[in-house]
N, CA, C and O atoms as a GROMACS GRO file, in nm:
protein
  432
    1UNK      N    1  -4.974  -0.764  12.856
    1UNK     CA    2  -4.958  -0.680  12.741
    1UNK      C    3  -4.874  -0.753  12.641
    1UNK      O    4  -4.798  -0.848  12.659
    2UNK      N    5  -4.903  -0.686  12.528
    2UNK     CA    6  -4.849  -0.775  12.429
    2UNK      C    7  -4.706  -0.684  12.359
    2UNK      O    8  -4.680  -0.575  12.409
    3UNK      N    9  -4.618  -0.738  12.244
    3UNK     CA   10  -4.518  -0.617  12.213
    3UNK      C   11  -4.517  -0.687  12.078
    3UNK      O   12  -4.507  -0.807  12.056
    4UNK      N   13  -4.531  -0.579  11.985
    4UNK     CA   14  -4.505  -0.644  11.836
    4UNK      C   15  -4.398  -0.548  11.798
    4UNK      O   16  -4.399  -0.451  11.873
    5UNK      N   17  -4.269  -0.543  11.670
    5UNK     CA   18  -4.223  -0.454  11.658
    5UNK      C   19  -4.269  -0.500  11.469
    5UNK      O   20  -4.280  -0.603  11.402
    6UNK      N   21  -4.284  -0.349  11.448
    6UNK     CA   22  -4.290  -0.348  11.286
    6UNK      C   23  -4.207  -0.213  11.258
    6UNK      O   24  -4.217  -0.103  11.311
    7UNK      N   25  -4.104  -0.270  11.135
    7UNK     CA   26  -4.001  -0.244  11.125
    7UNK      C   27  -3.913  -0.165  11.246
    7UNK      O   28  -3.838  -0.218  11.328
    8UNK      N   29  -3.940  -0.039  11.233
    8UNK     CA   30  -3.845   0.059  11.368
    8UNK      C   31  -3.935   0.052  11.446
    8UNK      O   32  -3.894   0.074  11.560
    9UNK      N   33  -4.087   0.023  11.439
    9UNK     CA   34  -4.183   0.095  11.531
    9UNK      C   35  -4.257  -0.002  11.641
    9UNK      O   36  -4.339  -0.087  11.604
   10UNK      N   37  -4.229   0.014  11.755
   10UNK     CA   38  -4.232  -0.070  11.864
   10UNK      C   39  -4.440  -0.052  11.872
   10UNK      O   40  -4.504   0.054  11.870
   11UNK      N   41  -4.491  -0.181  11.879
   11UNK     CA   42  -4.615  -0.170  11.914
   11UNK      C   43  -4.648  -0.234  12.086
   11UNK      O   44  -4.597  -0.328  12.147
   12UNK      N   45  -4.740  -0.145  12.119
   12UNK     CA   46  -4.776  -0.232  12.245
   12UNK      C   47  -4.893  -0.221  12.276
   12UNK      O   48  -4.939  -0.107  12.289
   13UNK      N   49  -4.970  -0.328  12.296
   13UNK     CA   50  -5.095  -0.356  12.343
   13UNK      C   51  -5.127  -0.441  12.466
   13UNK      O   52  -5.086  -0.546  12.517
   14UNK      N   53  -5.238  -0.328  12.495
   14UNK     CA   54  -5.264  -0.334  12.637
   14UNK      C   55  -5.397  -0.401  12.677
   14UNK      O   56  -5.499  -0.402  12.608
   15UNK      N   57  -5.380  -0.461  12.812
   15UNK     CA   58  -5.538  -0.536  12.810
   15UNK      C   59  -5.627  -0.388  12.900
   15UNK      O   60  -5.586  -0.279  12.942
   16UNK      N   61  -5.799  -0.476  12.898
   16UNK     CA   62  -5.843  -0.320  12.969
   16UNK      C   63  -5.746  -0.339  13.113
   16UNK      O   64  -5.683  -0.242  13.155
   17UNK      N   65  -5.740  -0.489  13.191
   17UNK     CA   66  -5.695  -0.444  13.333
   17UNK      C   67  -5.560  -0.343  13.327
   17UNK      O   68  -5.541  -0.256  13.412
   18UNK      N   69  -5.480  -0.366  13.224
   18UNK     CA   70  -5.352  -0.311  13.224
   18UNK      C   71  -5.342  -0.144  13.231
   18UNK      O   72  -5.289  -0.069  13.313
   19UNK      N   73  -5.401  -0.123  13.131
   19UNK     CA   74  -5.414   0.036  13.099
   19UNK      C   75  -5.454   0.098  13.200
   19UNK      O   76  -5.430   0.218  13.217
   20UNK      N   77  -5.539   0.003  13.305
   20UNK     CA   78  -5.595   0.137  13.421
   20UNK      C   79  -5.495   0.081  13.526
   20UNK      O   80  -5.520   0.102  13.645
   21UNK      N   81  -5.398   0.021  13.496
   21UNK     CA   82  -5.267  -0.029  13.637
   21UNK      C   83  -5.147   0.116  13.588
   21UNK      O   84  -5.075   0.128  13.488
   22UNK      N   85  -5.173   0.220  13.724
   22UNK     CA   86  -5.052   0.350  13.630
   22UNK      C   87  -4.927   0.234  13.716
   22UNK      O   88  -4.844   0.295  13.648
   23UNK      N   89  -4.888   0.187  13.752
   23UNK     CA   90  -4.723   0.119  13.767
   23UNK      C   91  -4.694   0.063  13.635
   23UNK      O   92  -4.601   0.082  13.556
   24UNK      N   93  -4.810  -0.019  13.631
   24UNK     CA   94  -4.822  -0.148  13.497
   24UNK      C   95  -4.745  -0.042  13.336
   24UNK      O   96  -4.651  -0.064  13.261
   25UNK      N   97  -4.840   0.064  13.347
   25UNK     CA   98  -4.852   0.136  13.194
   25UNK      C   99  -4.684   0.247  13.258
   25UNK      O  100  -4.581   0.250  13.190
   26UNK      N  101  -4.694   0.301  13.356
   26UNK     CA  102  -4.530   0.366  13.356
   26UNK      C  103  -4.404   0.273  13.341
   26UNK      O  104  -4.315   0.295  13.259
   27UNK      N  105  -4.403   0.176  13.421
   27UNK     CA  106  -4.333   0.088  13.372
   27UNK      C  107  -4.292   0.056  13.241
   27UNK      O  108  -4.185   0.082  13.187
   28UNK      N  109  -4.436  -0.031  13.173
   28UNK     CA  110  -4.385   0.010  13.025
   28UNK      C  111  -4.328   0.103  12.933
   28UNK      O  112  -4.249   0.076  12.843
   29UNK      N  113  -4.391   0.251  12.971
   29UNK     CA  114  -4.328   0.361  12.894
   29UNK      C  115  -4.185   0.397  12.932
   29UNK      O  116  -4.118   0.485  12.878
   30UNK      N  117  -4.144   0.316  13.033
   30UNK     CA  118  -3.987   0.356  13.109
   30UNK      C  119  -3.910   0.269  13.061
   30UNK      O  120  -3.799   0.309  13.025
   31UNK      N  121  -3.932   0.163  13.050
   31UNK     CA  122  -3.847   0.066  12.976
   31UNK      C  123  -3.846   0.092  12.806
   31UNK      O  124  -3.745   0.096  12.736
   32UNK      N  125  -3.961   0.107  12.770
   32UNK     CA  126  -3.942   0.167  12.613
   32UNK      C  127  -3.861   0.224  12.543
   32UNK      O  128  -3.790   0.198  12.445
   33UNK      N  129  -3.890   0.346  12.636
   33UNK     CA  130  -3.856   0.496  12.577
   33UNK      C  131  -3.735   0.517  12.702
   33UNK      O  132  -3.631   0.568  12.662
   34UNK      N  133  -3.737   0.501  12.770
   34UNK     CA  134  -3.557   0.554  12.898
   34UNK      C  135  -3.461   0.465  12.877
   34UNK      O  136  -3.342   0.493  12.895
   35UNK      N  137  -3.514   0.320  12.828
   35UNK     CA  138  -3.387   0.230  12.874
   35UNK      C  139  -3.348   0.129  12.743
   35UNK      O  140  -3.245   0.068  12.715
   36UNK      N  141  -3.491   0.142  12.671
   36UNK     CA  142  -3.442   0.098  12.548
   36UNK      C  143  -3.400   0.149  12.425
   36UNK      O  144  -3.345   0.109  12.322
   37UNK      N  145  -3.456   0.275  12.483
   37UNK     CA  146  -3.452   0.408  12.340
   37UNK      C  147  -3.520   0.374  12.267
   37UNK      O  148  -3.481   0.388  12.151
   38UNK      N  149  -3.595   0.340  12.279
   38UNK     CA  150  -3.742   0.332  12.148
   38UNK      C  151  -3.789   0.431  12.083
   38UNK      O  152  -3.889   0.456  12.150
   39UNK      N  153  -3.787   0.508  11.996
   39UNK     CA  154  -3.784   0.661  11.904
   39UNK      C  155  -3.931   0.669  11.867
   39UNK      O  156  -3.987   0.778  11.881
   40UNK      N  157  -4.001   0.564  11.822
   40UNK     CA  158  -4.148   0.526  11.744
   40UNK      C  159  -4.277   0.398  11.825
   40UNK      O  160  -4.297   0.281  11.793
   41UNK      N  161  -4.342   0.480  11.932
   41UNK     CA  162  -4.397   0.360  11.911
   41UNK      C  163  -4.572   0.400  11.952
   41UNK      O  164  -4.636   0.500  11.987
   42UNK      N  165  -4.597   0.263  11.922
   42UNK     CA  166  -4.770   0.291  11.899
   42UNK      C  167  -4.837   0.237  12.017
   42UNK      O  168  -4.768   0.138  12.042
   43UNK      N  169  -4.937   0.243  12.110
   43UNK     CA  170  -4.994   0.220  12.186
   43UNK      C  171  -5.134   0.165  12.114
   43UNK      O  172  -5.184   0.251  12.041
   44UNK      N  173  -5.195   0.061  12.117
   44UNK     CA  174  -5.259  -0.028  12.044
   44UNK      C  175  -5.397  -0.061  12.155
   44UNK      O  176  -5.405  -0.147  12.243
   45UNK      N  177  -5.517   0.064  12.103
   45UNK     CA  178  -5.616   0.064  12.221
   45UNK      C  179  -5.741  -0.068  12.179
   45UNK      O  180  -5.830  -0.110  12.252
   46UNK      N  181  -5.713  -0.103  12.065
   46UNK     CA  182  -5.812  -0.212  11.985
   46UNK      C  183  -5.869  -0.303  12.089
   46UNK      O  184  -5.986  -0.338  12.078
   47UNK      N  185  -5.805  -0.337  12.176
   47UNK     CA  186  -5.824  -0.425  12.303
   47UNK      C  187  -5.946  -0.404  12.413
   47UNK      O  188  -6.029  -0.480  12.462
   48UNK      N  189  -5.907  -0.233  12.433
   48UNK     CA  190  -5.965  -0.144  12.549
   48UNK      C  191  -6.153  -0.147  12.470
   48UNK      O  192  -6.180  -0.174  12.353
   49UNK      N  193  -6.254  -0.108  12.586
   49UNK     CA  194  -6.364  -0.087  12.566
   49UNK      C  195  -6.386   0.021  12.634
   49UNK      O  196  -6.480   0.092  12.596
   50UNK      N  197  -6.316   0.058  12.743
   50UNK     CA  198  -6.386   0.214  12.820
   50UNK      C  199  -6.236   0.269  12.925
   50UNK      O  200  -6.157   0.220  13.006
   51UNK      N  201  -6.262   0.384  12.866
   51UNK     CA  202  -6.113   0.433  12.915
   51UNK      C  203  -6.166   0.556  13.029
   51UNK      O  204  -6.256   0.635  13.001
   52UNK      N  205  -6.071   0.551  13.200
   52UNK     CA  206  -6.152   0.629  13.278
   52UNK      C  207  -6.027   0.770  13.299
   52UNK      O  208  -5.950   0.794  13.206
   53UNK      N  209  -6.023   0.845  13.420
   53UNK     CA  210  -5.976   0.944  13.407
   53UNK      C  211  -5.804   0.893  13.415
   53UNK      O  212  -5.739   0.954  13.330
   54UNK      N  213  -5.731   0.810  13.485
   54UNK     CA  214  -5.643   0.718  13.511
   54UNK      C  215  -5.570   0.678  13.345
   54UNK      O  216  -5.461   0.699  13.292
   55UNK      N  217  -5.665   0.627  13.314
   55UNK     CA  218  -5.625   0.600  13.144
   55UNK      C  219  -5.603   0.663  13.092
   55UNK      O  220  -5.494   0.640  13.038
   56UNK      N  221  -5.667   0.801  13.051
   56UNK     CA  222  -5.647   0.903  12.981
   56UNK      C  223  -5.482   0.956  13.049
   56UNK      O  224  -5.378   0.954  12.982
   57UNK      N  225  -5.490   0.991  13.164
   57UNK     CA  226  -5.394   1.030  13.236
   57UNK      C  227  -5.246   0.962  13.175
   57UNK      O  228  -5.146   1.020  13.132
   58UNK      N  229  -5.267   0.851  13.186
   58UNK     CA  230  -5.110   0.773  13.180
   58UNK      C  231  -5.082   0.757  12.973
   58UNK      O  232  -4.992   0.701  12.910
   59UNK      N  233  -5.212   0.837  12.921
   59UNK     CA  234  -5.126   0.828  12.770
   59UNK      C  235  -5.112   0.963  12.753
   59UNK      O  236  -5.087   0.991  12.636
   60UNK      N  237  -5.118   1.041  12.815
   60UNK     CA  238  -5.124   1.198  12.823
   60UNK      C  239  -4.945   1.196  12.878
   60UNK      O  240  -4.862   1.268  12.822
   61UNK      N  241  -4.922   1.135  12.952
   61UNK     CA  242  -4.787   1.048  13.071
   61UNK      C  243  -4.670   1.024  12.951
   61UNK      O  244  -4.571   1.091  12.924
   62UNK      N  245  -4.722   0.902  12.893
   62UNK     CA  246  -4.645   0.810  12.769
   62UNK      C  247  -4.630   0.946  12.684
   62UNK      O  248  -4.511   0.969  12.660
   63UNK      N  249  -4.717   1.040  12.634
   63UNK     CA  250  -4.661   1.111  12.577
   63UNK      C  251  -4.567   1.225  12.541
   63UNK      O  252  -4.510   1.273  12.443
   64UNK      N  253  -4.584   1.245  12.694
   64UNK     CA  254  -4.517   1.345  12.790
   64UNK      C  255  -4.390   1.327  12.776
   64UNK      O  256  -4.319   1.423  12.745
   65UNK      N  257  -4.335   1.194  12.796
   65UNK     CA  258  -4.199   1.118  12.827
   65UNK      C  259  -4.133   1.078  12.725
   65UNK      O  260  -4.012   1.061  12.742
   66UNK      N  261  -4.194   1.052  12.584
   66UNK     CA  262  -4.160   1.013  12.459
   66UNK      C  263  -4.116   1.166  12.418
   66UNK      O  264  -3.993   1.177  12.408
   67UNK      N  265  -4.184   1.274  12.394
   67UNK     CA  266  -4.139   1.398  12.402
   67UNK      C  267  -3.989   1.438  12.460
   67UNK      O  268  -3.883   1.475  12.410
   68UNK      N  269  -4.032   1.413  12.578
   68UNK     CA  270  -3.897   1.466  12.652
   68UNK      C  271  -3.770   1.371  12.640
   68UNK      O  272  -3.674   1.388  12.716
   69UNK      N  273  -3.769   1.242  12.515
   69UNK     CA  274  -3.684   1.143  12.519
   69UNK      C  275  -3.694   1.192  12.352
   69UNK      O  276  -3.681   1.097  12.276
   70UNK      N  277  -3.704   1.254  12.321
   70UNK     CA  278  -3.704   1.286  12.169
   70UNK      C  279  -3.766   1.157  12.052
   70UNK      O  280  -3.706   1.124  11.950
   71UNK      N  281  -3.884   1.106  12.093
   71UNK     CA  282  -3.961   0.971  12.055
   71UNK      C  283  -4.127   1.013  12.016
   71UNK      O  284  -4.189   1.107  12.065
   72UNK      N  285  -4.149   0.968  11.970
   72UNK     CA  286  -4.301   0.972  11.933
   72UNK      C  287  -4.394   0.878  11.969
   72UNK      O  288  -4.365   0.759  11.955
   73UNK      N  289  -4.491   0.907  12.008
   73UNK     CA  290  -4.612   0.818  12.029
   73UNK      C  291  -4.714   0.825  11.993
   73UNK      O  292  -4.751   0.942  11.994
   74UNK      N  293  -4.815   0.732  11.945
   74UNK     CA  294  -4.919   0.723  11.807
   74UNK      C  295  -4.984   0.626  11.901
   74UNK      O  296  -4.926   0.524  11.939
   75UNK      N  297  -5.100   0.659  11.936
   75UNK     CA  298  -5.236   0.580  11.964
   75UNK      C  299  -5.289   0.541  11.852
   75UNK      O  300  -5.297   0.626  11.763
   76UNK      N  301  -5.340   0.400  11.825
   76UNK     CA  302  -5.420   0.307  11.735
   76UNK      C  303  -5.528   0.240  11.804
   76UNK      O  304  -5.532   0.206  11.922
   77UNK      N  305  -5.634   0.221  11.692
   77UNK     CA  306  -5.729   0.140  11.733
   77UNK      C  307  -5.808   0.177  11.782
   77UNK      O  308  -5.905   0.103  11.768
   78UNK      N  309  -5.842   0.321  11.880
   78UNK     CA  310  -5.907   0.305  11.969
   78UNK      C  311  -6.045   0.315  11.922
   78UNK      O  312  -6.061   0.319  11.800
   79UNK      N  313  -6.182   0.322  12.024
   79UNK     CA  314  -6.283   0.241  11.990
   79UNK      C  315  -6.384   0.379  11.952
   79UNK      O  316  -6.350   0.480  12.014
   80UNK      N  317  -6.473   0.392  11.881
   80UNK     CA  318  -6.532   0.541  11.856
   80UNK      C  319  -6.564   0.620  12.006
   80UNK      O  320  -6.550   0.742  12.017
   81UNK      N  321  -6.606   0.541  12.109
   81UNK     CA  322  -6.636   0.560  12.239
   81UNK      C  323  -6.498   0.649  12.316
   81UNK      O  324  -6.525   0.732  12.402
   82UNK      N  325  -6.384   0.629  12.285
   82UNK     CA  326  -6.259   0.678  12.356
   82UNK      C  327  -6.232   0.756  12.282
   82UNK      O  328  -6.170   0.852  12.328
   83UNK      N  329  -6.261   0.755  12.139
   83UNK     CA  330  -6.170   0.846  12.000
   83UNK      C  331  -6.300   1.022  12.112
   83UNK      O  332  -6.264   1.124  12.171
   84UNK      N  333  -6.421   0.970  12.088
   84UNK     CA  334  -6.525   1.108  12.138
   84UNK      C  335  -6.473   1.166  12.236
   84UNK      O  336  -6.443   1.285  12.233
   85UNK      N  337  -6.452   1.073  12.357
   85UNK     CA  338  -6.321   1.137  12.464
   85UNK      C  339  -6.208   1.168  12.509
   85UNK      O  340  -6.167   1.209  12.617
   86UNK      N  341  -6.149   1.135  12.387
   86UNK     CA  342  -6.010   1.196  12.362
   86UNK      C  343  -6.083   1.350  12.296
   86UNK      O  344  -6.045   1.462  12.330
   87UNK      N  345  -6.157   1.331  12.231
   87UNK     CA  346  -6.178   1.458  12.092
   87UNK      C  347  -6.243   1.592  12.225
   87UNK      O  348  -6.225   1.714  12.227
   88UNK      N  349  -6.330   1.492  12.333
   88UNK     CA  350  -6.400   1.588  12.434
   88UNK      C  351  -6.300   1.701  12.535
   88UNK      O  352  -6.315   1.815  12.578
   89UNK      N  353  -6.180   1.582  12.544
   89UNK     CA  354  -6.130   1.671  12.621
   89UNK      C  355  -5.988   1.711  12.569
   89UNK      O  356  -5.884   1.705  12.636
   90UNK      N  357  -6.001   1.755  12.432
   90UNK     CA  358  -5.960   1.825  12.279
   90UNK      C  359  -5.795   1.745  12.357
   90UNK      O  360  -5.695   1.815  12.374
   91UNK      N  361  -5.797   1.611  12.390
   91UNK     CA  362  -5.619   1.536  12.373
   91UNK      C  363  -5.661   1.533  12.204
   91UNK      O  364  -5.630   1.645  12.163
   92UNK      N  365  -5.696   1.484  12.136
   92UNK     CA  366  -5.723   1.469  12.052
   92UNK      C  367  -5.595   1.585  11.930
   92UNK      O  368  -5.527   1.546  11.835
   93UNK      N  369  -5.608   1.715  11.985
   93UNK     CA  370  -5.481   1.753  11.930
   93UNK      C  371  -5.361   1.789  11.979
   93UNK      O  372  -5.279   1.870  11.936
   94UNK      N  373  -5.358   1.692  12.111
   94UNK     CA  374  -5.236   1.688  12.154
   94UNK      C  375  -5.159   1.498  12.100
   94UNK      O  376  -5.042   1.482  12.065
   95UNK      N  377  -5.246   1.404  12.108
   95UNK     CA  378  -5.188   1.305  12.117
   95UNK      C  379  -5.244   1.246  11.938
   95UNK      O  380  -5.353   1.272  11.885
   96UNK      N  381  -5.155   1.183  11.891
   96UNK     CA  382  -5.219   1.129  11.718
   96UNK      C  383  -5.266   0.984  11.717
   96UNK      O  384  -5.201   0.883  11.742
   97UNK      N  385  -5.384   0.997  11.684
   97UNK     CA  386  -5.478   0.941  11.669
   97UNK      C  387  -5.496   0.880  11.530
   97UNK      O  388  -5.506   0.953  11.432
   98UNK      N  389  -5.502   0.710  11.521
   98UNK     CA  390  -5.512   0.636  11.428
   98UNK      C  391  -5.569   0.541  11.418
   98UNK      O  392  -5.520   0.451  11.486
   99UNK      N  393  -5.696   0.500  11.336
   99UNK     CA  394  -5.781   0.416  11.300
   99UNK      C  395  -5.685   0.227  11.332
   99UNK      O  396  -5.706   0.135  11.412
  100UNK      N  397  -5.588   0.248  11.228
  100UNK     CA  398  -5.550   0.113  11.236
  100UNK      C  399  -5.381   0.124  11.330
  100UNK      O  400  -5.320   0.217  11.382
  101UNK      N  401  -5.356  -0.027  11.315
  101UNK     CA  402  -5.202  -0.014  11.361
  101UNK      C  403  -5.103   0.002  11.281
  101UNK      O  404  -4.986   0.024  11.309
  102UNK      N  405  -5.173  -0.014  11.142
  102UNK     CA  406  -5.087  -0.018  11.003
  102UNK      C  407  -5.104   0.180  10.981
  102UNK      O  408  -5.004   0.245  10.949
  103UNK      N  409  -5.199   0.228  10.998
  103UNK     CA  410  -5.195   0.344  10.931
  103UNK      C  411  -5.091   0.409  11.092
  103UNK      O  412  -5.015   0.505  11.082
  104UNK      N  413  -5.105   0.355  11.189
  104UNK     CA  414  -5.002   0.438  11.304
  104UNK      C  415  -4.829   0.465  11.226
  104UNK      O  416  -4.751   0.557  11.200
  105UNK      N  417  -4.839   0.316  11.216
  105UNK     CA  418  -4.687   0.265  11.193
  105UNK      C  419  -4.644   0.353  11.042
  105UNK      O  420  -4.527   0.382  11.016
  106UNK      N  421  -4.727   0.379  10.976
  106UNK     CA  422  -4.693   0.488  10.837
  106UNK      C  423  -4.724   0.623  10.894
  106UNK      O  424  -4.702   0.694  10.796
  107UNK      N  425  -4.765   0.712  10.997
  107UNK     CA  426  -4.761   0.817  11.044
  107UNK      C  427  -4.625   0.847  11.114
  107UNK      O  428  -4.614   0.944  11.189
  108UNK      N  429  -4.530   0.769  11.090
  108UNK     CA  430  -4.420   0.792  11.140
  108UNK      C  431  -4.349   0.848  11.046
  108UNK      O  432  -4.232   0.882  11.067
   0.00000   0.00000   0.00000
């Protein structure tokens, strides 16, 4: 996985093997958001091509935990194929959803 930070807002991008590893993806959200205090950050799906129940699960997770750490989390990128199944199984208005990584990082 990769980590970009633009200005306050921590980016992280994930490969497909990563996103479906839940240690791999909790890990990350624990160090982020518990230990670094990270307030803003974007999860960067541009990478991903097919997201299964596991995937969905652990950004449903990341968001869960950013919440309860008083932090936000902004999905980018993802591919029209994941945006339909986020929208199917209505995360879509639980988690925010953004075309680019630039329009995430200004939804803050």
């Amino acid at each position: 996985m990769e980590y970009d930070k633009v200005d306050d807002v921590l980016v992280i991008r994930f490969s497909q093997a990563e996103i479906t590893d839940p240690a791999c993806v909790r890990k990350v959200f624990e160090q982020s958001v518990v230990e670094k205090k990270e307030k803003k950050l974007v999860v960067d799906l541009s990478a991903i091509e097919s997201l299964d129940s596991t995937g969905i699960g652990l950004l449903v997770s990341g968001h869960v935990l950013a919440c309860i750490e008083q932090a936000k989390l902004v999905v980018a990128g993802a591919k029209d194929r994941i945006r339909e199944l986020l929208k199917m199984t209505n995360l879509d208005t639980l988690l925010t959803l953004c075309p680019t990584v630039a329009e995430a990082v200004k939804a803050f």
